[in-house]
N, C-alpha and C positions, 0 to 999 in steps of 0.2 A: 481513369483508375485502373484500366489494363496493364499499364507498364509504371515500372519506379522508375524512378529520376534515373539518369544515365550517371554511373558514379566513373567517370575519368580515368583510364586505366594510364597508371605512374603517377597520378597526380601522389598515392599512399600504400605503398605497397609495404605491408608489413611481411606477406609471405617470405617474398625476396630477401628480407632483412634477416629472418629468421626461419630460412627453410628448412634448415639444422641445425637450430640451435643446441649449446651445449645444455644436455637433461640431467638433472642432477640424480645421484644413486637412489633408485625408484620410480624414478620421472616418469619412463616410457610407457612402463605399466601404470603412470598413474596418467600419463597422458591421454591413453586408449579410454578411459573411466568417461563417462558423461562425453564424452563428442559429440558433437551439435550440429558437423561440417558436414556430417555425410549420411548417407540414405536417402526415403523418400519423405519428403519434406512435411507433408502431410502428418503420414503416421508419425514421426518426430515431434514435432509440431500438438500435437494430440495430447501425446503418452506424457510429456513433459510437464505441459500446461494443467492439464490436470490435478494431477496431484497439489499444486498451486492454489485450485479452485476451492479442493475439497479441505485447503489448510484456512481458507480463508472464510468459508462456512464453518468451519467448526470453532476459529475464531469470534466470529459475529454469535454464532448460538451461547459460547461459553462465555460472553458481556452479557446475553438476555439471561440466561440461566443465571446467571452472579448477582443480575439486579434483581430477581426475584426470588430469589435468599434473602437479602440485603431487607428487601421491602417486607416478606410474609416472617422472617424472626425479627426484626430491629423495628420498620417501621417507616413511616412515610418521610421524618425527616433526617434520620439514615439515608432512605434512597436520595432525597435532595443532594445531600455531601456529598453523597458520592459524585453526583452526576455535577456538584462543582468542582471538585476535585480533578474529575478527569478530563473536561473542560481545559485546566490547568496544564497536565498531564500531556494533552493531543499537542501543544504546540510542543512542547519538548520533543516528541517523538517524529513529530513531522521534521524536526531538523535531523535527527538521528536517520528518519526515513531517506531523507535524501542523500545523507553522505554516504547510507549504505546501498545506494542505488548504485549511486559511482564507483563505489569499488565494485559493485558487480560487474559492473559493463567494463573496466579495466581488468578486471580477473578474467574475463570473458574474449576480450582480446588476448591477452597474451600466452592463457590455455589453447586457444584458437590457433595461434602463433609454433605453441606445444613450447615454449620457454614458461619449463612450470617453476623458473628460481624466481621470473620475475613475477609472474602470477602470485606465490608465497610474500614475494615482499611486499606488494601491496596490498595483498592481504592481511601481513601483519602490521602495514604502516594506518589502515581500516582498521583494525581492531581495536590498537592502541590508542588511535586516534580517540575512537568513539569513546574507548573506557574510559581516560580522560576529561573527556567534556562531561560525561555523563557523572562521574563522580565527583568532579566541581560543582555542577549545577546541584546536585544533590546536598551537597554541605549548603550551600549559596540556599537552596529550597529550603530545607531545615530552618533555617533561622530566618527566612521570610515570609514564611509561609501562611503567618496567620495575617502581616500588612498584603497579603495575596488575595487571600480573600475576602480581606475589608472591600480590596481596589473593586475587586467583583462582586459588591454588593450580595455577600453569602449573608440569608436571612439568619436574624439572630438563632432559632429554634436550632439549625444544622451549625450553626460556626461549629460551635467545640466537637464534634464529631466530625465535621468534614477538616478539623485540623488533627485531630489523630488519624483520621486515612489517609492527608496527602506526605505526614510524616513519616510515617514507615512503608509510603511508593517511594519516596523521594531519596529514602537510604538507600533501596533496592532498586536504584533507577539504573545501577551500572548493569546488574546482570539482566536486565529485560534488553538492555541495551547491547549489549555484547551477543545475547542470544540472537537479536537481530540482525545485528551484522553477520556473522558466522552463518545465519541460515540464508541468507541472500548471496554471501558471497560464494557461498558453496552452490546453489542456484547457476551464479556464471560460471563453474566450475561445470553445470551440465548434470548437478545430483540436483533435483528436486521430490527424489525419495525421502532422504533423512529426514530433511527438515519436515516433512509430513511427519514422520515418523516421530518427532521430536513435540510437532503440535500435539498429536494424538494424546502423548503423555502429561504434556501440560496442562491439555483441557478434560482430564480423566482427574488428574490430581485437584485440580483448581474447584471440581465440580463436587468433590470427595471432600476435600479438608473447608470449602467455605462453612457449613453448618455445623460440622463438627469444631472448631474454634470461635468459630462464633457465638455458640452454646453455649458449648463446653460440659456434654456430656461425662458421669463418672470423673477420672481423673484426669482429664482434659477442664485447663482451666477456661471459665467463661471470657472473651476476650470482646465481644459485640464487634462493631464497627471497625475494630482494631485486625480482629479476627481472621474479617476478608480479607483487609488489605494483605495482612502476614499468609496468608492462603496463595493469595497468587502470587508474592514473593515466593514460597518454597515450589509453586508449582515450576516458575519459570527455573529456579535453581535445578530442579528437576531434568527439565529440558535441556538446557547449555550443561548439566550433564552429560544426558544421554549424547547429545550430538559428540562432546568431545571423547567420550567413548570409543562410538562409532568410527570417528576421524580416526583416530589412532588404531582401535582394533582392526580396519579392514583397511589401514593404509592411506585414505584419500586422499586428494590430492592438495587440500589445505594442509594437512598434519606440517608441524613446525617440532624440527628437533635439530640440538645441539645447538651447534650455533646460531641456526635460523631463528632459534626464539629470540637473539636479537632486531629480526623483524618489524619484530611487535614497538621497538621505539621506530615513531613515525619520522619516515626521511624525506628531504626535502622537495622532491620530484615528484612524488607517490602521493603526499601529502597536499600537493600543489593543488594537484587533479584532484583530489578527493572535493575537497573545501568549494575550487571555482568552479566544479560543476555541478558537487553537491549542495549549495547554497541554492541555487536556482530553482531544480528538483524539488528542495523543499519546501521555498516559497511559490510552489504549482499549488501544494496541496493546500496549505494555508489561504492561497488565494481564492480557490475553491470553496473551502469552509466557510473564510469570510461570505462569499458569495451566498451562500446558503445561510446562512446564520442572519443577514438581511431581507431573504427570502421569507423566512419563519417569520421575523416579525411583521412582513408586510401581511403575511398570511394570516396572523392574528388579528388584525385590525378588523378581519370580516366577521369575525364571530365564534363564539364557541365550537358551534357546526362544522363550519370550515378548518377550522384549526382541528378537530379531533381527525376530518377527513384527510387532511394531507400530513398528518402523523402515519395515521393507517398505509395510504400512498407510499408515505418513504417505507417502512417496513418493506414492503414487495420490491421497491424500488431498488433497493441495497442489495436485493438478492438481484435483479435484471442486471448489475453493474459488475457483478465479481467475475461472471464468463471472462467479460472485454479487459478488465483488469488482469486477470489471470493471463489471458494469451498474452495483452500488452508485455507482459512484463518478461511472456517465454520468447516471443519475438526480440525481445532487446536485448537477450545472451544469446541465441540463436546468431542475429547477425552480428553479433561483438565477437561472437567465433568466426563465423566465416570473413569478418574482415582480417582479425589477425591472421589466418589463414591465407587473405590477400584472395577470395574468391569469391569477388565479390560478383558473378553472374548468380550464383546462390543467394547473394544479400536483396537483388531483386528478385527473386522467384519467391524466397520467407515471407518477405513485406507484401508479395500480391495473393499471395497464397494466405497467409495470414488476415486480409483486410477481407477479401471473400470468405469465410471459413467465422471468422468474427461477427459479419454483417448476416449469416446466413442462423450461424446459433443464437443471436439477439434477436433475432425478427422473429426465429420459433418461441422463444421464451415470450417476447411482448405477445407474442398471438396468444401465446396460451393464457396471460395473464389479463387479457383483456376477453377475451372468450368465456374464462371462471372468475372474473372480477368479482362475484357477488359473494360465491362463498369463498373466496382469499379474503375478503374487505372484512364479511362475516368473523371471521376468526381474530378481528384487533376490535370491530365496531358493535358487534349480534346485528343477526339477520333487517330486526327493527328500525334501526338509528333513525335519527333525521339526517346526523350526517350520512348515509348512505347512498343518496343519488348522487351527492354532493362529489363523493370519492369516486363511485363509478363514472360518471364525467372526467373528471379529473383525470383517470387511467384511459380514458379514451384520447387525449387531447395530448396528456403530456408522456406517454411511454415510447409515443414513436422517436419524440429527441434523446434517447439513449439508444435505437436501433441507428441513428441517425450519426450520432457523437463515438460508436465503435468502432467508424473507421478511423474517426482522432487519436485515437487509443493505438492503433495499430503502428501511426503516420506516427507519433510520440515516440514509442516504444523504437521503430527506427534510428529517428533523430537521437534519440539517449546514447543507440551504439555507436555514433560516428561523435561524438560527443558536439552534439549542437540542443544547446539546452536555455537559450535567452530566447529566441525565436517560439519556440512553444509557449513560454512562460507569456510575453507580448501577445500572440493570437488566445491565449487562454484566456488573459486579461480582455480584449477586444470583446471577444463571442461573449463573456460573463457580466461588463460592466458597460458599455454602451449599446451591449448588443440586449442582451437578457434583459437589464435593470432601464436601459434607457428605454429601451420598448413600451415595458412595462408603464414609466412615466407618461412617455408620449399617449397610450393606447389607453391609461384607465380613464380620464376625463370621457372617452368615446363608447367603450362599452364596459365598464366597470370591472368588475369580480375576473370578469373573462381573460381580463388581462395580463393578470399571475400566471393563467395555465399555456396559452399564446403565446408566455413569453420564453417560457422553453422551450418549445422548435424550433424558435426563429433563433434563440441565441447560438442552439446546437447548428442550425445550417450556416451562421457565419461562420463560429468556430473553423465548421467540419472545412467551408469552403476557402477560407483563409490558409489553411492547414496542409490542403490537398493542391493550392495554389502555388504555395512555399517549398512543397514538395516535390512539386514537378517541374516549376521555373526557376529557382534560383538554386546557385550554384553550391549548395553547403557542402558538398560533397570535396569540391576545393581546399575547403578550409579544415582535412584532415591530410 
C-alpha cells in the first residue's frame, strides 16, 4: 500500500496533447480557478474534501429533520409514504448519480489539461443529458406512479398519500437533477465551495417551508403530505439558483454563453463517456443498497431487539462513512487533473496520500464511536433498551469493516479518474455477495446471530484485498 500502481509514461499523455491548448475568452483566468495539480497534496486534499463532507452532513440531517415534520404534523402513515416514495425515488437518482460522476471525472480531466472549451462541452453534453432523462422519467412517473406502488406492496393506510408525494417529486425530478449534475461537475472543475454553498440554502429553505406548507399557517394554504414534497422542490429550485448565479456572477469555469449554450445539446463523444461509464458507477450504488436492503431483512428475522439495534448501528454508521466518501470522491477530481495535466507522478502521490489520510480519519472516528458507543446508541435506543448490548456488540464487531473498506474508497475514487469502472463494480459485487452474504450463509448454521456482524469484516477484507490486488497488478493504467 506504499506505492500506486506504476501508470506507464506515453502509454496517455494528455499533457502533451494539450499543453497549450487553445483557451477560450476567460479561460485562463478561469483555468487558474480550483486547480488541483499543484501545491501540497495534503492541505489540498483537506481544504477540498471538506467542504464535501460537511454538504453531505447537512444533506443526511435535512432527510432526518424532513422526516420528523412529516411524522410529528401528518402522522405515522404520512412518514410510511414517504419512506416509499423515496425508496422509488433512490434508484432514479442513483442512475442520475452516476452519470454525474462521469462528467466530473471528464470535466476533471480536461480542466487538468486547462482546455476549459472541452471541459464546457461536456459539461453541457451532462447537463442536457441528465435534464433529459430526468424529465422523461418524470412524465413516464406521473402516470405510473401509483401501478409503482401497488408493485411495492405500499400499505393501503399510505397509498393515497404516498401517491401525492411521489407526484409532485416526480415533476420536480429535473431540477433536483440538474442541481446535481452542476454541483458535481463544478467539484471536477476544483470548486467544492459553491455547491456547499448551494446545500446550505437548500437545507435552510427545505427546513423552513416543510411546516409551514404543510400546515399552512394564516394565508399559507394547508397542503399536508403535498406540502413537503412542494418544500423541497422550491428548496432545491433555490439552490440551482443560487449556483447559476454564482457561475455567471464570478465568472466560473462552467458558465456557458452565446454560443456555448449549444453545449447543453448532448454530442456524441461527450455523450458516449457519460452513459458507459456512468452506467457502471451507478449500478455500484444500487448494488450496494441491494446489498443492504437484504441485510435488514436478514436482520429482522432475529427479533424486534435486534432489528431496533442495528437501525440504531446504521444511524452512526452513515455518519463513520461520509469522511471516506467525501475524500473518495476529492481524490477522483484530484487525479482527473493531474492526469489531464499528464502528471501523473502526482496521480501516485494523491492515491497514497489519500488512502493514509482516509485510513487514519476512519480509525479515529470508529475509536471514538466505539469508545462512546453507549451514550451515541442512547440517543436512537435510551440508556435502558434491551436492544442495547445487542447494538453495543454490534459496534464493536462491525465498525472496524468500514476503517477497513476506506481504503476501497480511495482505490475506487482513482480508478473512476483513469475511467476504469467495471472492475470496481465486479470486486464490489464479490466482497458484498459471496463474500458478505455467502459468509453469512455458510457461518450461521455454526454460530448463529454472530454471523450477520462477522459477515462485515470479512466481506470488507475481500472487497478491500481484491481492490488493492487490482490496483497494483494489473495493468489498467494501459487502457487509458
Amino acid at each position: 500500500m506504499n506505492e500506486a500502481a506504476p501508470i506507464p509514461e506515453g502509454e496517455w499523455e494528455p499533457g502533451e496533447e494539450t499543453a497549450h491548448p487553445p483557451v477560450p475568452a476567460g479561460g485562463k483566468d478561469a483555468a487558474r480557478r480550483g486547480d488541483l495539480t499543484q501545491g501540497p497534496i495534503l492541505k489540498t486534499l483537506l481544504l477540498f474534501s471538506i467542504p464535501m463532507l460537511i454538504s453531505n452532513v447537512l444533506q443526511t440531517l435535512n432527510g432526518s429533520v424532513n422526516a420528523i415534520w412529516v411524522g410529528r404534523l401528518i402522522g405515522e402513515s404520512a412518514l410510511a409514504a414517504t419512506a416509499n416514495a423515496n425508496v422509488i425515488m433512490f434508484l432514479l437518482i442513483a442512475a442520475v448519480f452516476g452519470f454525474s460522476m462521469a462528467t466530473t471525472v471528464r470535466v476533471g480531466q480536461f480542466f487538468g489539461a486547462r482546455d476549459i472549451d472541452a471541459a464546457r462541452r461536456t459539461f453541457g453534453s451532462g447537463v442536457g443529458f441528465c435534464m433529459g432523462i430526468a424529465a422523461l422519467t418524470g412524465i413516464v412517473g406521473w402516470i405510473f406512479a401509483a401501478p409503482l406502488l401497488d408493485l411495492m406492496s405500499t400499505p393501503d393506510a399510505s397509498k393515497i398519500e404516498a401517491l401525492d408525494y411521489l407526484r409532485v417529486v416526480f415533476i420536480t425530478l429535473p431540477l433536483g437533477a440538474v442541481s446535481m449534475m452542476v454541483s458535481m461537475a463544478m467539484r471536477g472543475a476544483g470548486d467544492a465551495r459553491t455547491p456547499l454553498y448551494a446545500m446550505i440554502l437548500v437545507v435552510a429553505l427545505d427546513i423552513v417551508l416543510n411546516p409551514l406548507l404543510i400546515i399552512g399557517p394564516g394565508p399559507i394554504p394547508t397542503l399536508g403530505i403535498t406540502g413537503s414534497a412542494m418544500s423541497t422542490a422550491f428548496a432545491n429550485s433555490g439552490g440551482l439558483a443560487f449556483l447559476v448565479w454564482r457561475i455567471y456572477r464570478q465568472d466560473l469555469p462552467m458558465r456557458l454563453r452565446g454560443p456555448e449554450l449549444g453545449y447543453l445539446i448532448p454530442r456524441r463523444e461527450e455523450l458516449r463517456y457519460i452513459v458507459t461509464k456512468g452506467l457502471p458507477m451507478g449500478a455500484q450504488i444500487l448494488l450496494v443498497s441491494s446489498a443492504s436492503l437484504i441485510m435488514i431483512g436478514l436482520v429482522n428475522r432475529e427479533g424486534l431487539n435486534t432489528s431496533a439495534a442495528y437501525g440504531a448501528s446504521l444511524q452512526l454508521w452513515n455518519y463513520l462513512q461520509m469522511p471516506a466518501f467525501a475524500m473518495g470522491s476529492a481524490v477522483s477530481a484530484m487525479v482527473a487533473q493531474a492526469l489531464g495535466a499528464g502528471n501523473h507522478r502526482r496521480v501516485s502521490a494523491v492515491a497514497n496520500v489519500g488512502m493514509a489520510t482516509n485510513f487514519a480519519l476512519t480509525s479515529v472516528m470508529a475509536a471514538v464511536l466505539v469508545a462512546f458507543d453507549h451514550p451515541l446508541l442512547a440517543l436512537f435506543l435510551g440508556g435502558d433498551s434491551p436492544a442495547m448490548p445487542i447494538a453495543q456488540h454490534m459496534q464493536l464487531v462491525c465498525t472496524a469493516s468500514y476503517v477497513i473498506i476506506s481504503i476501497t474508497m480511495i482505490i475506487q475514487g482513482t480508478l473512476r479518474a483513469y475511467g476504469v469502472v467495471l472492475a470496481p463494480l465486479v470486486i464490489m459485487f464479490l466482497g458484498l455477495y459471496p463474500g458478505r452474504l455467502g459468509f453469512y450463509h455458510l457461518a450461521y448454521p455454526l454460530i448463529g446471530s454472530e454471523a450477520l456482524w462477522w459477515a462485515f469484516p470479512v466481506g470488507s477484507l475481500i472487497t478491500v484485498v481484491l481492490a488493492v490486488a487490482y490496483y497494483r497488478l494489473a495493468n489498467w493504467g494501459k487502457s487509458r
